[in-house]
VMD Tcl script that draws the C-alpha trace (Angstrom):
set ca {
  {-35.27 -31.55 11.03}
  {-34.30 -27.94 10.81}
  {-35.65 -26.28 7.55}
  {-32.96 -23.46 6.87}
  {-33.97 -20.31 4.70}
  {-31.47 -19.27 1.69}
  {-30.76 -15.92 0.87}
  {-29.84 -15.50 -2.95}
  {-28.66 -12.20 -4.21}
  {-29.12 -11.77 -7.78}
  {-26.71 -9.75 -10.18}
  {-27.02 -9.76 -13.71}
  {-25.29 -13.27 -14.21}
  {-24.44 -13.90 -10.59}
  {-26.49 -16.03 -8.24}
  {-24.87 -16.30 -4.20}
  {-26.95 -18.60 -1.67}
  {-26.17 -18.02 1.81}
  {-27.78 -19.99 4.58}
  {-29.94 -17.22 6.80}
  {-27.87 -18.06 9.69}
  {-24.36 -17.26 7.59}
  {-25.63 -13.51 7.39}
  {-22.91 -11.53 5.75}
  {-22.02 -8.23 7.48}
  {-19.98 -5.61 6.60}
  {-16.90 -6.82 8.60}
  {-16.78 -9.62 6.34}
  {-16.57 -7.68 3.83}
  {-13.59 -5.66 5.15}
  {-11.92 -9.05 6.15}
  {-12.52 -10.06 2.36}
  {-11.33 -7.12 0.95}
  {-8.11 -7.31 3.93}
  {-7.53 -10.99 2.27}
  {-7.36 -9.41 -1.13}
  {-10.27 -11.98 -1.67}
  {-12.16 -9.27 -4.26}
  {-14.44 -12.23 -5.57}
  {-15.85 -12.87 -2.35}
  {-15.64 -9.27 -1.44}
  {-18.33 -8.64 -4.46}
  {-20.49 -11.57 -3.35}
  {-20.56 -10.36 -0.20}
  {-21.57 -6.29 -1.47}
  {-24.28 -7.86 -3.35}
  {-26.01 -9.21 -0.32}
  {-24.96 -6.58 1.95}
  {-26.82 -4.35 -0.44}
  {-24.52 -1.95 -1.59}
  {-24.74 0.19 -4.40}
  {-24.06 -1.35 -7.56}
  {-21.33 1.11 -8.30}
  {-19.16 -0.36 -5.19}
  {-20.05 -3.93 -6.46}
  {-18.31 -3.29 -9.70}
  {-15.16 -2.02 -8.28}
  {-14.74 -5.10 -6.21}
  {-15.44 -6.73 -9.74}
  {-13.04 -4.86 -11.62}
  {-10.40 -5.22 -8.47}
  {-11.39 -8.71 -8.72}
  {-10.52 -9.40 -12.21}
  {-7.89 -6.77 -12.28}
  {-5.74 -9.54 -9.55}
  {-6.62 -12.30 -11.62}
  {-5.12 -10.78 -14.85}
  {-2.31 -9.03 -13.25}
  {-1.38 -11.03 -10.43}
  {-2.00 -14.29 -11.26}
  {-1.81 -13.88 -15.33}
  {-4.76 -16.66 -15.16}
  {-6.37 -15.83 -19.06}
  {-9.03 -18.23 -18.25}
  {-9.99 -16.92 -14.99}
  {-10.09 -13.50 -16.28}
  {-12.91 -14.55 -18.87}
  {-15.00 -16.87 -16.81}
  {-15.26 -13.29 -14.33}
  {-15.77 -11.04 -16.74}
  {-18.60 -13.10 -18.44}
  {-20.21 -13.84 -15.16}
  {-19.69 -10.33 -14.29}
  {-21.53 -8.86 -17.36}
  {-18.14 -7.13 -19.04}
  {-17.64 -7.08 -22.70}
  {-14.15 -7.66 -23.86}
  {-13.60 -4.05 -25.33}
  {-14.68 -2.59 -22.20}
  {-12.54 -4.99 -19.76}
  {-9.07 -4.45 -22.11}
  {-9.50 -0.58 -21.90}
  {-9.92 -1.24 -17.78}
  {-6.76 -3.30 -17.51}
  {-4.64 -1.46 -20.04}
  {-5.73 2.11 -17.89}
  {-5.07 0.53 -15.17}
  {-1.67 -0.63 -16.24}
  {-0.78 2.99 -17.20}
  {-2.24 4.25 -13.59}
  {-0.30 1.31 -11.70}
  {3.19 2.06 -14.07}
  {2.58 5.75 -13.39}
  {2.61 5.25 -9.42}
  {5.29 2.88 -9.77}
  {3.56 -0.58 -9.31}
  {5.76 -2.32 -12.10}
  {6.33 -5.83 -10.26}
  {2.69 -7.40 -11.45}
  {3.12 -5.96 -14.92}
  {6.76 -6.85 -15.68}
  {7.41 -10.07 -18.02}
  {6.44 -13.16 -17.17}
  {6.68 -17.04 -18.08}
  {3.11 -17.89 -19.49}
  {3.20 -21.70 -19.80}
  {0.57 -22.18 -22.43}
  {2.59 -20.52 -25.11}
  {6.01 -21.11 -23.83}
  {7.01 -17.30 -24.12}
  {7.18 -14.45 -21.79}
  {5.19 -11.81 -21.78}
  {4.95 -8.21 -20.47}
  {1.25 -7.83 -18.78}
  {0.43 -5.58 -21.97}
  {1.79 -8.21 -23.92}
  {-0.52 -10.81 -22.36}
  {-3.65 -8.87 -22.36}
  {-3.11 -8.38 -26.14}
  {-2.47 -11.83 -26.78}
  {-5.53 -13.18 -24.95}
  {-8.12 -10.67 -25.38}
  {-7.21 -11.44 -29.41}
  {-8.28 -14.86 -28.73}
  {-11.35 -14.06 -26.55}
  {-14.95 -14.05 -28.54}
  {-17.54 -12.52 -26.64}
}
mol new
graphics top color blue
foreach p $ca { graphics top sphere $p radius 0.5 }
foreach p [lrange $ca 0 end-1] q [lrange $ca 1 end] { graphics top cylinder $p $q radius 0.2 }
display resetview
């Protein structure tokens, strides 16, 4: 039987395994980052090696879709914990980021939504408000 070496790239919080033979590159990375697949795209940074300022703008891009795009509260937390973020820090990068996306125009993630744990709608600044409240860090 074929004994099969494992990478790991470690990030404060983050541990990736890849098989030797699954040997990122940085195409994958570009395919990753084509998919809008920012998660993967900062797994994939890690073990490519890349500084660690690139690694946490795929973070931030990361959880920037998951609160904007897919309004998932709980996903945003579980990322920004693994990540390393504190709460202050990740609800001044969201709410600048709002303002920078509003500025160039880029309303349709941040206009209101249906958020089916509450039952209301929100505006995105809304919902970061209303769930970074609730967050403990």
């Amino acid at each position: 039987m074929e004994k099969s070496c494992i990478h790991i790239a470690l990030l404060p919080n983050i541990c990736v395994k890849f098989k030797m033979n699954d040997e990122p590159h940085d195409n994958d990375l570009q395919f990753e980052i084509g998919r809008k697949n920012f998660v993967r795209a900062a797994q994939i940074a890690a073990l490519l090696g890349l500084t660690a300022d690139k690694i946490r703008d795929l973070q931030l891009e990361a959880i920037w879709r998951m609160a904007a795009i897919n309004r998932n509260a709980p996903g945003v937390k579980h990322l920004a914990q693994e990540y390393g973020f504190k709460k202050e820090y990740l609800k001044k990068y969201l709410d600048d980021r709002a303002n920078r996306e509003i500025n160039n125009g880029n309303i349709k993630a941040l206009s209101t939504c249906f958020d089916i744990t509450t039952g209301k709608y929100f505006d995105f600044k809304e919902w970061l408000e209303f769930y970074t409240g609730k967050w403990k860090d």
